[in-house]
C-alpha positions as CSV (number, residue, x, y, z in Angstrom):
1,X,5.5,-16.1,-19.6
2,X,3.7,-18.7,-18.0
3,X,-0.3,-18.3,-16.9
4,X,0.6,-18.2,-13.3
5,X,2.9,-15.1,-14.0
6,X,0.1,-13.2,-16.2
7,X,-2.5,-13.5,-13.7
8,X,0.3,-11.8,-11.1
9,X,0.1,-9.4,-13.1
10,X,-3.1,-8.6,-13.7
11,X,-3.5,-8.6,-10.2
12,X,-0.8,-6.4,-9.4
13,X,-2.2,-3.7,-12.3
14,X,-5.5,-4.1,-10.5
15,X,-4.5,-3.3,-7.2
16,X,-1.9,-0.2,-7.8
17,X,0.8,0.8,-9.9
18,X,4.6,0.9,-9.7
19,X,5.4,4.8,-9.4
20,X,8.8,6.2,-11.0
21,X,11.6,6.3,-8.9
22,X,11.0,10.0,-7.9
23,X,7.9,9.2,-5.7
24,X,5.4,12.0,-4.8
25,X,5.2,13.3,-1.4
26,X,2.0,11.9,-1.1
27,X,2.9,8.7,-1.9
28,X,6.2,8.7,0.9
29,X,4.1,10.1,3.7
30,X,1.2,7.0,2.9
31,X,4.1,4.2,2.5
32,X,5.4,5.8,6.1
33,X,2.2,6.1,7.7
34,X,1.5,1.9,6.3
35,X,5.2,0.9,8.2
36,X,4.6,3.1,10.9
37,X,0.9,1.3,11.7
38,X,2.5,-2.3,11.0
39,X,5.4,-1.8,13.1
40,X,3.3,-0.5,15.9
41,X,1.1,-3.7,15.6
42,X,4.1,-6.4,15.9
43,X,3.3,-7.6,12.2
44,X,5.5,-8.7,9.6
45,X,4.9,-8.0,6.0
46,X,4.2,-11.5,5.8
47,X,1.5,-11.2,8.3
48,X,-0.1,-8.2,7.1
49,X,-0.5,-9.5,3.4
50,X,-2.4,-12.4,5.1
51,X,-4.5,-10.5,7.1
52,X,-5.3,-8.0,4.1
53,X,-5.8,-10.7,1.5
54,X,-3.0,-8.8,-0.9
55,X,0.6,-10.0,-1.9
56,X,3.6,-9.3,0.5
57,X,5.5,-7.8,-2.1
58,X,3.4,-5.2,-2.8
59,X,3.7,-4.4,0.8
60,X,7.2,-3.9,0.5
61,X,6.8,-1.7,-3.1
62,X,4.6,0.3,-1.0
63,X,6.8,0.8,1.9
64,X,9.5,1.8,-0.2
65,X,7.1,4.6,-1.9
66,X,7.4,2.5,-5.4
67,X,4.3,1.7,-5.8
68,X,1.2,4.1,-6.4
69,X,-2.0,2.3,-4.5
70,X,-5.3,2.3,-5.5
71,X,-8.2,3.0,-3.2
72,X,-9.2,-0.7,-3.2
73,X,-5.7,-1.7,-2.2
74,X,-5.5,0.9,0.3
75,X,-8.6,-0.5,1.3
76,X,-7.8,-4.1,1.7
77,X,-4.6,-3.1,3.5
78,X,-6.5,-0.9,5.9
79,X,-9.0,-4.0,7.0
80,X,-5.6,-5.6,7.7
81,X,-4.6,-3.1,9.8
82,X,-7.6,-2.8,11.8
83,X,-8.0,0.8,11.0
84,X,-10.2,2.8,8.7
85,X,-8.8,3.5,5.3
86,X,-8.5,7.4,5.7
87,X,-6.2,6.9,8.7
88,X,-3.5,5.7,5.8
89,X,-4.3,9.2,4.2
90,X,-4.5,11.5,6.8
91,X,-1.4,14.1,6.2
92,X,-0.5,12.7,2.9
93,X,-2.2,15.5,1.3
94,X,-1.5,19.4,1.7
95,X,-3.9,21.7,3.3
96,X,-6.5,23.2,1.0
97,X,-6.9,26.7,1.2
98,X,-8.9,29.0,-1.3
């Protein structure tokens, strides 16, 4: 493995995780609400991973609910998006009730 590859990868581990291939709800409703929000704005993946500073494949794992994000990624891709970070959260999560 080359140095180039290895510092991918630490940067991907940094940022989020790849998930298993049965995603969590969670994690579908936050990759929806991310394409929903780019595809409202006119941006590409391409253009979104430049605005947010992160990698445009990791847009894509996200998308396709196979990658778990971080808060920091979520973050950076938020700032792209010109929205606040718990507007890619809101609904992910089931109502609490005691």
């Amino acid at each position: 493995m080359t140095g180039r590859g290895r510092q991918r990868s630490l940067s991907l581990g940094m940022l989020a995780t790849r998930t298993a291939p049965a995603a969590s709800t969670a994690i579908q409703v936050t990759a929806a609400k991310v394409r929903q929000l780019r595809r409202r704005r006119r941006l590409t993946q391409h253009q979104l991973a430049a605005r947010a500073g992160i990698g445009r494949s990791s847009i894509a794992h996200l998308e396709t609910a196979r990658l778990n994000p971080t808060l920091g990624f979520l973050t950076k891709l938020a700032k792209g998006l010109g929205v606040q970070t718990p507007t890619l959260l809101k609904c992910a999560a089931p109502a609490w009730s005691p």
